[in-house]
N, C-alpha and C positions, 0 to 999 in steps of 0.2 A: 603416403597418399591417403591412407584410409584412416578415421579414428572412431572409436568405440567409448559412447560414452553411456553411464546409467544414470537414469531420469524417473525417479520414482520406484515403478516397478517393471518397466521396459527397459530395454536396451535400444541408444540411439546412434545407428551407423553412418557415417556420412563418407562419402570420395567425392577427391577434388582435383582438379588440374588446372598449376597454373601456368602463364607463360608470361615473362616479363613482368611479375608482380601483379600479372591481370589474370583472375578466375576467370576461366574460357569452359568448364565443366564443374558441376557440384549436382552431386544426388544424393539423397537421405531416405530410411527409412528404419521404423523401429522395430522390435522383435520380443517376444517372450522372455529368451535367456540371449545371455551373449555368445552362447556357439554358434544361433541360430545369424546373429548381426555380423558374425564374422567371418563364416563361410556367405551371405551375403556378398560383404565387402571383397574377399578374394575374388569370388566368380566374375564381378562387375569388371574389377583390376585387369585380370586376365582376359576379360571379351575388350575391354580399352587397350591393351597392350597389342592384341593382334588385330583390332579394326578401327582403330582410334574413339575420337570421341561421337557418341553418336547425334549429339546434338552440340549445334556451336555457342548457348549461355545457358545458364543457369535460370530456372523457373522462380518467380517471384517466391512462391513459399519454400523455397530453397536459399534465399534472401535471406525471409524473416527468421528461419532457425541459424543460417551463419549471425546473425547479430541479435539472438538470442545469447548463443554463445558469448560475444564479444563482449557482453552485458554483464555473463556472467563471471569471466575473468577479473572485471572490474568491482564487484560486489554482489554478495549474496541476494538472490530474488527469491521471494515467496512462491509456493507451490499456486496461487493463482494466476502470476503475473507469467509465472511458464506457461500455465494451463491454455492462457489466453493467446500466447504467441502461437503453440501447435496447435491450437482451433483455427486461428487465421491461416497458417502457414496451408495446411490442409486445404482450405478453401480456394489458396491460389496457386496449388502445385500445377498445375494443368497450364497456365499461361506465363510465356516466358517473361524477362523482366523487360527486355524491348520490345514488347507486344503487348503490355498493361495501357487498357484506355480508363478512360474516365466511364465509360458504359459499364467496363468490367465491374468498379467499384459501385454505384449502380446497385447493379444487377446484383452484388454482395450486399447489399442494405435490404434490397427488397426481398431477397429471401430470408434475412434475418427478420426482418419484419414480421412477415409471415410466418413466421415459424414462434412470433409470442414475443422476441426482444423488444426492447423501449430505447428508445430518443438515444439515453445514454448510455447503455449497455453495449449499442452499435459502435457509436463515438467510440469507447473503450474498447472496442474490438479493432476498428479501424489503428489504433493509436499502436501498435507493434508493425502494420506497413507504412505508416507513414514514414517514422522513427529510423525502419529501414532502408525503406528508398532515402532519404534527407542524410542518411551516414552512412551511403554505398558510397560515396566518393572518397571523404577521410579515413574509414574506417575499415574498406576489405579492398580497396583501389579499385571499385566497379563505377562504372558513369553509368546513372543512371536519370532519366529525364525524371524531376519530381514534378513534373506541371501538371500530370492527367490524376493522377493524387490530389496536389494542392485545385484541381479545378472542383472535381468531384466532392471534395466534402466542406468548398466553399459553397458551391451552390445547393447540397442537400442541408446545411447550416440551417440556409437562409429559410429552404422552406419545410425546416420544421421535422425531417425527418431523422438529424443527428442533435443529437443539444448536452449540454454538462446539466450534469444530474443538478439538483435545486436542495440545497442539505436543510434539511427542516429542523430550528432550532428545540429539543424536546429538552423540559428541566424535570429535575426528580423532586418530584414535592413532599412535603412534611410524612404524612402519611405514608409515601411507598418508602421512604427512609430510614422512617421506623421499623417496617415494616422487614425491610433489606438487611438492616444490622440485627436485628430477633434472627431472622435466621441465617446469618453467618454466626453470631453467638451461636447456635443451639450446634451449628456443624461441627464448629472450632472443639467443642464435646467430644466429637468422635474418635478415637484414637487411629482414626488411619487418615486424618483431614492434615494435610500438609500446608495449604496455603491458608493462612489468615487473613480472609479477604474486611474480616471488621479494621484492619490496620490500613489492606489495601486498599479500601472503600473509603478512609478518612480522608488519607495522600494521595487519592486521586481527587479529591473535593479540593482538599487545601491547595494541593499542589498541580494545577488542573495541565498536565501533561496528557500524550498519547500513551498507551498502553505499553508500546516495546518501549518508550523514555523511560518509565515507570519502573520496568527490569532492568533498565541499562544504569539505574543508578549503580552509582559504587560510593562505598563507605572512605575511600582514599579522595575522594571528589568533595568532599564536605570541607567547606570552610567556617571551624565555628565560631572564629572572630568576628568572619563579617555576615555571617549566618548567610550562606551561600552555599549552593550547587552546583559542579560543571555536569551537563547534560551532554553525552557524547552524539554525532552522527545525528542532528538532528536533523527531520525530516526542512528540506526545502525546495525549490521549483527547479533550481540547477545545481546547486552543488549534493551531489548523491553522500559523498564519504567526506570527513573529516570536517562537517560542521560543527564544531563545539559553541555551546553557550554555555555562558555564568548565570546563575539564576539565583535569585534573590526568596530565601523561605521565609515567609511570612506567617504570623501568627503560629498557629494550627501544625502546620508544613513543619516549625523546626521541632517545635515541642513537641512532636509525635516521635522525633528518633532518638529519644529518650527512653520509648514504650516499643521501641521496634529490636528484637534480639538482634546481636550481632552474629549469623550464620556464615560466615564467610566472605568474601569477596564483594558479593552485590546485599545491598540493601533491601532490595526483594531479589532472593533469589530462584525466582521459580520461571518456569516458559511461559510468555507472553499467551500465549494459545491455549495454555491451562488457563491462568489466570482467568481469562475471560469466559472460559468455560465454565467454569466455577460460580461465577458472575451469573452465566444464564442458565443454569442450573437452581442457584438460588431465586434466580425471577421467575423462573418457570415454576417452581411448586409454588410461589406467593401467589404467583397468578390465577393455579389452580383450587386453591384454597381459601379463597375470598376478596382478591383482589384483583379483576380480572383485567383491568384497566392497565397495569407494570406492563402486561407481556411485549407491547411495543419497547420499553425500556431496551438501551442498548450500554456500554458500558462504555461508548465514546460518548455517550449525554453525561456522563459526569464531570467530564472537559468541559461542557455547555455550562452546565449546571456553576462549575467552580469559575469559570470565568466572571459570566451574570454577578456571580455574588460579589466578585474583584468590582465590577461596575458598581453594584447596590453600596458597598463599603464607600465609596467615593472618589478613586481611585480613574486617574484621566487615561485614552487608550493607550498612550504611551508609555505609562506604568504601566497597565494591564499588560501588555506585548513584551514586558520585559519580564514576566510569570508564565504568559503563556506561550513565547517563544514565535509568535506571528512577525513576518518580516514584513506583510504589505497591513497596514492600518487600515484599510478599507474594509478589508476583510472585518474586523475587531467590529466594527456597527450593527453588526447583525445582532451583535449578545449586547448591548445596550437597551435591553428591556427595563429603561427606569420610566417609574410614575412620576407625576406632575407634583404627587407630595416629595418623589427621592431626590429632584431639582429644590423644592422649598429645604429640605432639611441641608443638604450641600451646600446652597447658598449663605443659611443661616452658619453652619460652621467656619465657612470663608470668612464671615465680616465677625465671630468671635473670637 
């Protein structure tokens, strides 16, 4: 009835009772060490055994950590994407799941508000109850009304006080490029520098992927007939696990794994979270040392950056998409920053 699980550097205990495949009790809480979660979880057992349950459902943030769980079974989440569920969950422990109004949600924006969060940070915060309530029915056999959810952040939408973040397209220009490969060259010197970000810095231009695509290369994935890539698990809006695409290396992209040692397994074999560390470590001293303008530099703008140039080369969104792995086209318009001369020289190529 009770399980113990570890979450970082906490212990997370939860009990539950069910009847007829319907949760009619769940409570949770975390703890220092595990003796502390599971004496805990006895004492609760034992006062449920001899007084029954003392409340007849389950608290909404007793929801969102059952299908945190549920989430997790099915694939690995990032230490944000938990962070974010037990901030919510916390938020709604206090009110049950069939006593959630649309005021309550509300009342959770407007203290985020206040407390400094933006438009989209809220949305991002709402989006672990939503997700829950919408997959209490298939996914833990709880019914649960999604309407006072689906009302509440249609109408705070509308006026403005939840919105999807607005991604501002930033390119890496001549100068901080230069500037970027000087010092990864000068690190790549050091005898304790493990990651070669001048190699990872080219293949993520050429080959303008997200940063875990970028480690989840493998050398077995390479086709060098048709000068191709399977890219595992790639990111998209519903399929979580098992998206592969074949991806096409162009120019730069292939000729580089020519200049890239082969260390085992992966192609970059280093963690996705060094890598970019690494990344902004190198922009942060360029920035401190004369060029102060990089420090906005992220190391998802080299995706920006390598796409852009996919467009400038001349290349329609629909080949671009098939490099940079975008499933909706609409999306691809954004990085279409050509000038009125990159339309006359395309044109000019088409009719030679």
């Amino acid at each position: 009835m009770a399980s113990i699980q570890q979450r970082g550097d906490v212990f997370f205990a939860q009990v539950r009772i069910k009847k007829a495949g319907v949760i009619v009790f769940s409570e949770s809480k975390s703890f220092a060490t595990k003796a502390m979660a599971k004496s805990w979880a006895e004492r609760l057992e034992e006062k449920i055994r001899k007084e029954g349950p003392s409340r007849p459902s389950m608290s909404v943030g007793d929801l969102i950590r059952e299908h945190l769980a549920y989430q997790q079974k099915l694939r690995p989440l990032g230490r944000s994407t938990i962070h974010n569920h037990e901030t919510t969950a916390r938020a709604f422990d206090k009110i049950g799941i069939h006593e959630l109004t649309a005021k309550d949600i509300t009342d959770f924006v407007l203290r985020r508000k206040a407390e400094g969060a933006g438009p989209s940070t809220i949305l991002s915060n709402l989006s672990p109850l939503s997700s829950s309530v919408h997959a209490a029915p298939y996914a833990h056999g709880i019914q649960v009304d999604p309407s006072p959810v689906d009302l509440a952040i249609k109408k705070l939408k509308s006026a403005g006080a939840i919105s999807k973040s607005r991604e501002v397209i930033r390119l890496v220009n001549d100068a901080e490029e230069s500037a970027l490969l000087a010092e990864f060259e000068r690190r790549n010197l050091h005898h304790q520098t493990e990651i070669n970000m001048v190699l990872v810095y080219k293949m993520a231009i050429a080959l303008p992927r997200r940063a875990g695509e970028l480690t989840r290369l493998r050398w077995a994935d390479v086709d060098y007939t048709r000068k191709t890539v399977l890219i595992r698990d790639v990111k998209h809006p519903s399929k979580k696990m098992g998206n592969d695409q074949v991806v096409p290396l162009l120019g730069e992209a292939f000729d580089l794994l020519e200049k890239i040692p082969k260390l085992g397994e992966f192609i970059f074999p280093y963690n996705t979270n060094s890598m970019t560390a690494a990344f902004e470590r190198a922009r942060d001293r360029i920035a401190v040392t004369g060029l102060p303008q990089i420090a906005d530099l992220r190391f998802h703008d080299l995706r920006h950056t390598g796409i852009t140039q996919l467009f400038w080369a001349g290349l329609k969104i629909e080949e671009v998409s098939q490099v940079s792995g975008h499933s909706n086209w609409a999306q691809l318009k954004r990085y279409t920053h050509i000038s009125p001369e990159d339309v006359h020289r395309r044109w000019e190529s088409l009719k030679g």
